[in-house]
Biotite code that builds the C-alpha atoms (Angstrom):
import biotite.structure as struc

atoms = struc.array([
    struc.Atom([-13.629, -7.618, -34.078], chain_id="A", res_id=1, res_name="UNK", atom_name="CA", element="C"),
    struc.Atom([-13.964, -6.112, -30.701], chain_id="A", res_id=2, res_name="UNK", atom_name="CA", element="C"),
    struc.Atom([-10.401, -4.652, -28.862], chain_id="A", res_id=3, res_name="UNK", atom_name="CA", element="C"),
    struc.Atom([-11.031, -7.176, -26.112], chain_id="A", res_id=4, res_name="UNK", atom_name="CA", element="C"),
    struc.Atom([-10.748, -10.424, -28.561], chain_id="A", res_id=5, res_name="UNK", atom_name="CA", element="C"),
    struc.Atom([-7.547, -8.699, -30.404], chain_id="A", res_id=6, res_name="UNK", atom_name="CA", element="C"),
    struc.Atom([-5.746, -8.126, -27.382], chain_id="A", res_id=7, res_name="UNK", atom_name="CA", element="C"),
    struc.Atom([-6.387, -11.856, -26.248], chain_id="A", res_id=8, res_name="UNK", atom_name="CA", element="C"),
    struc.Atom([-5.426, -12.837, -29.542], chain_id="A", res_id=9, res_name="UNK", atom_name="CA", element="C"),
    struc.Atom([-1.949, -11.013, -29.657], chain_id="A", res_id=10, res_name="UNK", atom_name="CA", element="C"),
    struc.Atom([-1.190, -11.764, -26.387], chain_id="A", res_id=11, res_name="UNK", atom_name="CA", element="C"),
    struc.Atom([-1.437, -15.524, -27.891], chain_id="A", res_id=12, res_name="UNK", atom_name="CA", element="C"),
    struc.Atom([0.075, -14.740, -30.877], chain_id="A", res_id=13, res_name="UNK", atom_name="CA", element="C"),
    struc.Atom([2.715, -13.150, -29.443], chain_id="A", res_id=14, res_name="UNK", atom_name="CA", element="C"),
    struc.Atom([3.244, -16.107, -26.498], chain_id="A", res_id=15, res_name="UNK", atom_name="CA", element="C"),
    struc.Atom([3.055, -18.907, -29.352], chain_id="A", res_id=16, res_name="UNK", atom_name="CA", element="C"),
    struc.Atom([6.100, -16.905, -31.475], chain_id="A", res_id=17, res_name="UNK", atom_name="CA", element="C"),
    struc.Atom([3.669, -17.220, -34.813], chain_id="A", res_id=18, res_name="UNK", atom_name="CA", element="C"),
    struc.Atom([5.487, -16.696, -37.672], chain_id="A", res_id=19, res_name="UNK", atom_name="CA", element="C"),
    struc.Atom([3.551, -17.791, -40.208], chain_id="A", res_id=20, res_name="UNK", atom_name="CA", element="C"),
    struc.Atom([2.042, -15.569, -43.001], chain_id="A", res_id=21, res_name="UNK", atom_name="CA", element="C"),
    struc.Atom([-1.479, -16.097, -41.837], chain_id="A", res_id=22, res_name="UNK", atom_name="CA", element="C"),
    struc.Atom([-1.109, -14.531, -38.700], chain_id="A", res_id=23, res_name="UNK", atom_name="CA", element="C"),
    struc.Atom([1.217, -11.513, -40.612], chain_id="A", res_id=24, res_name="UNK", atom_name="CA", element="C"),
    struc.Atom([-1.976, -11.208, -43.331], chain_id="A", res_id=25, res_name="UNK", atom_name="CA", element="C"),
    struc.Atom([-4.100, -11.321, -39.834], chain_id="A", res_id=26, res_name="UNK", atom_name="CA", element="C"),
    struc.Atom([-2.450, -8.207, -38.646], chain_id="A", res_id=27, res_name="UNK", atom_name="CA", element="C"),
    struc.Atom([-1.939, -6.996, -42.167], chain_id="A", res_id=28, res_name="UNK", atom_name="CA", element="C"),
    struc.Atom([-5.662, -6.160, -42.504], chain_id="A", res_id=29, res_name="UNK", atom_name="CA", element="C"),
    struc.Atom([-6.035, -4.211, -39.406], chain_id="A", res_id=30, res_name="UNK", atom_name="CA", element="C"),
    struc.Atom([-6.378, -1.214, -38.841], chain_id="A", res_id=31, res_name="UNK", atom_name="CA", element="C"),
    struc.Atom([-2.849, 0.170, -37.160], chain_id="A", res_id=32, res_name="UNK", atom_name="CA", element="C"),
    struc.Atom([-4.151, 2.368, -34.611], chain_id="A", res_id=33, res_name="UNK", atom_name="CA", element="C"),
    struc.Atom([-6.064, -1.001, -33.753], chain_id="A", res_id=34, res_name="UNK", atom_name="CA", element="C"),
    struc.Atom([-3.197, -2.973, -33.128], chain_id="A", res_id=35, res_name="UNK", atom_name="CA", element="C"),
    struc.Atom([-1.602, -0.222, -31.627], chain_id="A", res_id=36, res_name="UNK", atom_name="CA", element="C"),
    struc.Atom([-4.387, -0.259, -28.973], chain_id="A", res_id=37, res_name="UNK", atom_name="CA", element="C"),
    struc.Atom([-4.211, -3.681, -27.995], chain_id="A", res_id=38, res_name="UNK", atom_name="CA", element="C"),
    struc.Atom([-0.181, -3.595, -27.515], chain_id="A", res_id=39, res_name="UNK", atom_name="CA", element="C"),
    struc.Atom([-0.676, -0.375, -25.516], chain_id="A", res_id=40, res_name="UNK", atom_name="CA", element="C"),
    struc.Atom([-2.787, -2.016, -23.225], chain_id="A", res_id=41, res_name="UNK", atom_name="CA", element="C"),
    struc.Atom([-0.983, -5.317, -22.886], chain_id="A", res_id=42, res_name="UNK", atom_name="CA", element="C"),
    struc.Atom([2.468, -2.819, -22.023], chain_id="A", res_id=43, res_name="UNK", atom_name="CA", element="C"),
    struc.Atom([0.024, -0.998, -19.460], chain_id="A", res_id=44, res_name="UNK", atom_name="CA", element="C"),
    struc.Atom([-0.810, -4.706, -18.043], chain_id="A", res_id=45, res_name="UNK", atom_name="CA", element="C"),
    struc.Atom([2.756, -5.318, -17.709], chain_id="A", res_id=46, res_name="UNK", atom_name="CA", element="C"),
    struc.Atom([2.919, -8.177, -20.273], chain_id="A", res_id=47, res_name="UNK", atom_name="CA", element="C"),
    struc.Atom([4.840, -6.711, -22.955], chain_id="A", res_id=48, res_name="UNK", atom_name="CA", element="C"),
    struc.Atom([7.965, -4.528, -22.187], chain_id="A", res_id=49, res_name="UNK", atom_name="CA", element="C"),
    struc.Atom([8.463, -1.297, -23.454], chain_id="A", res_id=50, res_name="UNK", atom_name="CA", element="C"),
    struc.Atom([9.925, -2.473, -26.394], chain_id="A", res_id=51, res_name="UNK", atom_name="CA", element="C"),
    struc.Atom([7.631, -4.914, -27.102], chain_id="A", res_id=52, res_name="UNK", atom_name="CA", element="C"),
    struc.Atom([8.564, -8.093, -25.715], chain_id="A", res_id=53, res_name="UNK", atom_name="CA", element="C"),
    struc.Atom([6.760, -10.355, -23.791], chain_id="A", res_id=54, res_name="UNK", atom_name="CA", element="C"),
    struc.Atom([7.227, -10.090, -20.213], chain_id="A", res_id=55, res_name="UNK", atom_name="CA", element="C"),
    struc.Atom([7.933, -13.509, -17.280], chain_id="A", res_id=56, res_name="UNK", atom_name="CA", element="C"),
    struc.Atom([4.187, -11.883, -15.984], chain_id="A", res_id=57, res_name="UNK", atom_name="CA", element="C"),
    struc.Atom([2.726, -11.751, -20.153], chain_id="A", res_id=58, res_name="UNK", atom_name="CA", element="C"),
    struc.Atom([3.664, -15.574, -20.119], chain_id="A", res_id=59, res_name="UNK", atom_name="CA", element="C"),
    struc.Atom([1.889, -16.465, -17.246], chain_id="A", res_id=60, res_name="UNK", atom_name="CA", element="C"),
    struc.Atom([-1.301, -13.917, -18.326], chain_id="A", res_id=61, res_name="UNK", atom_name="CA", element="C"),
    struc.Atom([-0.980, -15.910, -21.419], chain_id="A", res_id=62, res_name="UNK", atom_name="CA", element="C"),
    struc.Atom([-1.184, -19.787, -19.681], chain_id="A", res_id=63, res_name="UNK", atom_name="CA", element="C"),
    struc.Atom([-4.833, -18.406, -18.899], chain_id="A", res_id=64, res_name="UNK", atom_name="CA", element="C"),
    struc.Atom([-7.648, -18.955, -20.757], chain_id="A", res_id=65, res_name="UNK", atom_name="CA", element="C"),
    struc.Atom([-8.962, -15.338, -19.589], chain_id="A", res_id=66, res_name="UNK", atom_name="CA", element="C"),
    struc.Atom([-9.094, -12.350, -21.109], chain_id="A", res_id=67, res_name="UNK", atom_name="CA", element="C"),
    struc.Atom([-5.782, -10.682, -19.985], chain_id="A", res_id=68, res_name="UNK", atom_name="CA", element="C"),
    struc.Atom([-7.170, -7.845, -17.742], chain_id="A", res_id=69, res_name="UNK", atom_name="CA", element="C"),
    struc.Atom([-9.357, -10.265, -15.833], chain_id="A", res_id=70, res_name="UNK", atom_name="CA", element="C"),
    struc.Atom([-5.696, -12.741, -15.721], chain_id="A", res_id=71, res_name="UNK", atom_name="CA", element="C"),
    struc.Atom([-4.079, -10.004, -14.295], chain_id="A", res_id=72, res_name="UNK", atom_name="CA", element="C"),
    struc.Atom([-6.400, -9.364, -11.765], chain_id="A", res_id=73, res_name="UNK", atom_name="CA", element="C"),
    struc.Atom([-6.280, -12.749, -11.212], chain_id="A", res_id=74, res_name="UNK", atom_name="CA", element="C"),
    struc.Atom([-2.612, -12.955, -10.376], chain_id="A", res_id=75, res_name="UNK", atom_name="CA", element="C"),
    struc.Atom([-2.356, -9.849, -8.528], chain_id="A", res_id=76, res_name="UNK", atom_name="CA", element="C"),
    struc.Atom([-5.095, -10.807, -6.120], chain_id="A", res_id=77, res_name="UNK", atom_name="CA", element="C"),
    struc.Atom([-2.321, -13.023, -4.406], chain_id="A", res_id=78, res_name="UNK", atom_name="CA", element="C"),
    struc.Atom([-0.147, -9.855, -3.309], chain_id="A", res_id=79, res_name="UNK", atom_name="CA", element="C"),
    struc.Atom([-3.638, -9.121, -1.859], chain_id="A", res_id=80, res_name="UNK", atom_name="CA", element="C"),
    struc.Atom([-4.758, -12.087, -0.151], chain_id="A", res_id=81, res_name="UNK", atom_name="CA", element="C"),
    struc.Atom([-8.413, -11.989, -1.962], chain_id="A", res_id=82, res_name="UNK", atom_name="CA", element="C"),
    struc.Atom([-7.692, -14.732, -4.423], chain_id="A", res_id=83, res_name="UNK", atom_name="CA", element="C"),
    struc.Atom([-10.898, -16.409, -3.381], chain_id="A", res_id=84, res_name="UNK", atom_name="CA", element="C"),
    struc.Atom([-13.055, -12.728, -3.846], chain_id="A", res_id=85, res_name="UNK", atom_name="CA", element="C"),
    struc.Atom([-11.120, -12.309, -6.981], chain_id="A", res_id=86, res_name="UNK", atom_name="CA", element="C"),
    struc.Atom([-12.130, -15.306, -8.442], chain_id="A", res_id=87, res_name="UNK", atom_name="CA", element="C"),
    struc.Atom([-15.719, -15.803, -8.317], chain_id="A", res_id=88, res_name="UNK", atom_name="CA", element="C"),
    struc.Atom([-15.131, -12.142, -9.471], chain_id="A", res_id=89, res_name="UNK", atom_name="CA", element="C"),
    struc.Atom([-13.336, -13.330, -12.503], chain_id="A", res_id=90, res_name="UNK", atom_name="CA", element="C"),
    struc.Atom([-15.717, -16.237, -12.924], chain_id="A", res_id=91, res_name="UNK", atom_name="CA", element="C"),
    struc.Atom([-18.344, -14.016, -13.026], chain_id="A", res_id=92, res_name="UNK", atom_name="CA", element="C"),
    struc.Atom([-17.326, -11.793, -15.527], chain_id="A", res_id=93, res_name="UNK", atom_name="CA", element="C"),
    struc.Atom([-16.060, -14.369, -17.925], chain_id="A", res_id=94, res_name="UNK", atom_name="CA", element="C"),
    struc.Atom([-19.136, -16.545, -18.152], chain_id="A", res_id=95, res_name="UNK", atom_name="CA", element="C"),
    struc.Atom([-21.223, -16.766, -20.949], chain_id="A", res_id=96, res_name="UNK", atom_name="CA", element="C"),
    struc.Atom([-24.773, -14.411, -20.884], chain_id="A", res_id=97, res_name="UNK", atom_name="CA", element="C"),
])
């Protein structure tokens, strides 16, 4: 599994309050420095706090069905007035080959 599907994926997870043991066997059978990787990087992105819960921003990165670095360029482009750039940017990238 490739970082940039895990850190979608617990952004979700973490968004949707899964509790279940499926999604603890998920995480369970990762590697930790994995994880660890993908919650860095969501904190970095501003959608988890520093101690770990999701942020007002991580629940708005999460309403998209993006990857979250391309969501938070997305939302940011507004403080920049280049939604419209930003976009086809985003749609761009997040196309299938």
């Amino acid at each position: 599994m490739t970082l940039f599907i895990l850190i979608s994926w617990t952004l979700q997870v973490l968004f949707k309050n899964f509790n279940s043991k499926t999604t603890f066997l998920f995480f369970q059978f990762l590697a930790p420095e994995t994880l660890m990787r993908a919650l860095e990087l969501l904190n970095y992105l501003g959608a988890l706090d520093d101690d770990g819960n999701m942020t007002e921003l991580g629940a708005i990165m999460a309403e998209f069905p993006l990857d979250p670095q391309l969501a938070k360029m997305l939302i940011a482009s507004t403080e920049f007035n280049c939604s419209n750039e930003i976009l086809s940017i985003t749609a761009m990238l997040s196309g299938k080959p």
